[in-house]
C-alpha positions, 0 to 999 in steps of 0.5 A: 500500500503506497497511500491511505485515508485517515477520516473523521467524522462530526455528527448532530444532535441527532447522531447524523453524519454532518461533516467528514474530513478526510486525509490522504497520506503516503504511507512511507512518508505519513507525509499529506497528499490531498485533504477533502471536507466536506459539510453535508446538506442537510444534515449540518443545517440540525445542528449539533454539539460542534456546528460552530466550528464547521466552517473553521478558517484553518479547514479552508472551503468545503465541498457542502452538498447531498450525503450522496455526492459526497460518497461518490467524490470520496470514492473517486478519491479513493480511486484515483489514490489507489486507497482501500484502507482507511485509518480513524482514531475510535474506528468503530464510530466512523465505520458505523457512520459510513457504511458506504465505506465497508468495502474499505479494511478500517483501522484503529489508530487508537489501538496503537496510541492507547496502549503503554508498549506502542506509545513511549510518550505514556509515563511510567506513573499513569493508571493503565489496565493489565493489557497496557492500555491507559485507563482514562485519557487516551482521546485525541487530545490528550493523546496529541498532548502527549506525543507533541509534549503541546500542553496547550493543544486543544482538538478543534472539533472540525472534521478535517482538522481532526482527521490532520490531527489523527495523522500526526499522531500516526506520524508521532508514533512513528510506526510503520503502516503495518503495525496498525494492520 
């Protein structure tokens, strides 16, 4: 695999996909390629607990339109990058919401940076279980705080950025691609 695609997903209140960032990286690299985001209409326009940063300067202009548009360029994408895996921290939950996507292999990146013997930047005091993963902790932001040693970092909540977000911590860890797979 010489590229892949971390995504993340933001919902509603009524737990409906309202936004998706996507990011397609190079696998030897962990070096960004293209990043898509898209708003999709109407789903955005219920509302939810991050609506206000859907359209975050930093996130650049979005694609807004129908959830099946979205799907289709996602997929041309996905295409024309050669990508049939897909990486998202919390798998479970994007995979759920995009069931468009099941033909894709999904991965875990929190599988990785949960866990004592795959995160060197977890310290020697912190409460774990007996499998190595932390007990409490271990979201996107504590996590990045961690591994960047940024106390300041705060997750922005928009789909896109987080999606960046996800990769640098890929980049951090500093695995090879196939320790996720």
């Amino acid at each position: 695999m010489s590229k892949f695609i971390v995504i993340d997903t933001e919902t509603t209140w009524d737990d409906e996909v309202m936004s998706i960032g996507a990011v397609v990286a190079d696998s030897h690299t962990m070096s960004l390629v293209e990043t898509k985001y898209y708003i999709i209409d109407p789903e955005y326009k219920h509302g939810g607990m991050f609506s206000y940063v859907l359209k975050h300067p930093k996130a650049g202009k979005p694609i807004i339109c129908k959830r099946s548009s979205v799907m289709d360029d996602l997929l041309n994408c996905s295409t024309r990058h050669n990508v049939s895996e897909v990486f998202a921290y919390n798998a479970n939950f994007d995979r759920c919401h995009l069931p468009e996507l099941s033909g894709f292999h999904w991965h875990d990146i929190m599988k990785l940076a949960a866990y004592r013997q795959y995160n060197q930047a977890i310290p020697d005091n912190a409460p774990i279980c007996s499998t190595g993963r932390l007990k409490s902790g271990y979201g996107v932001e504590p996590i990045l705080r961690l591994l960047s040693g940024n106390c300041g970092y705060s997750e922005t909540h928009n789909s896109l950025l987080d999606a960046i977000d996800e990769l640098k911590i890929m980049t951090l860890l500093g695995h090879p691609i196939e320790k996720y797979i």
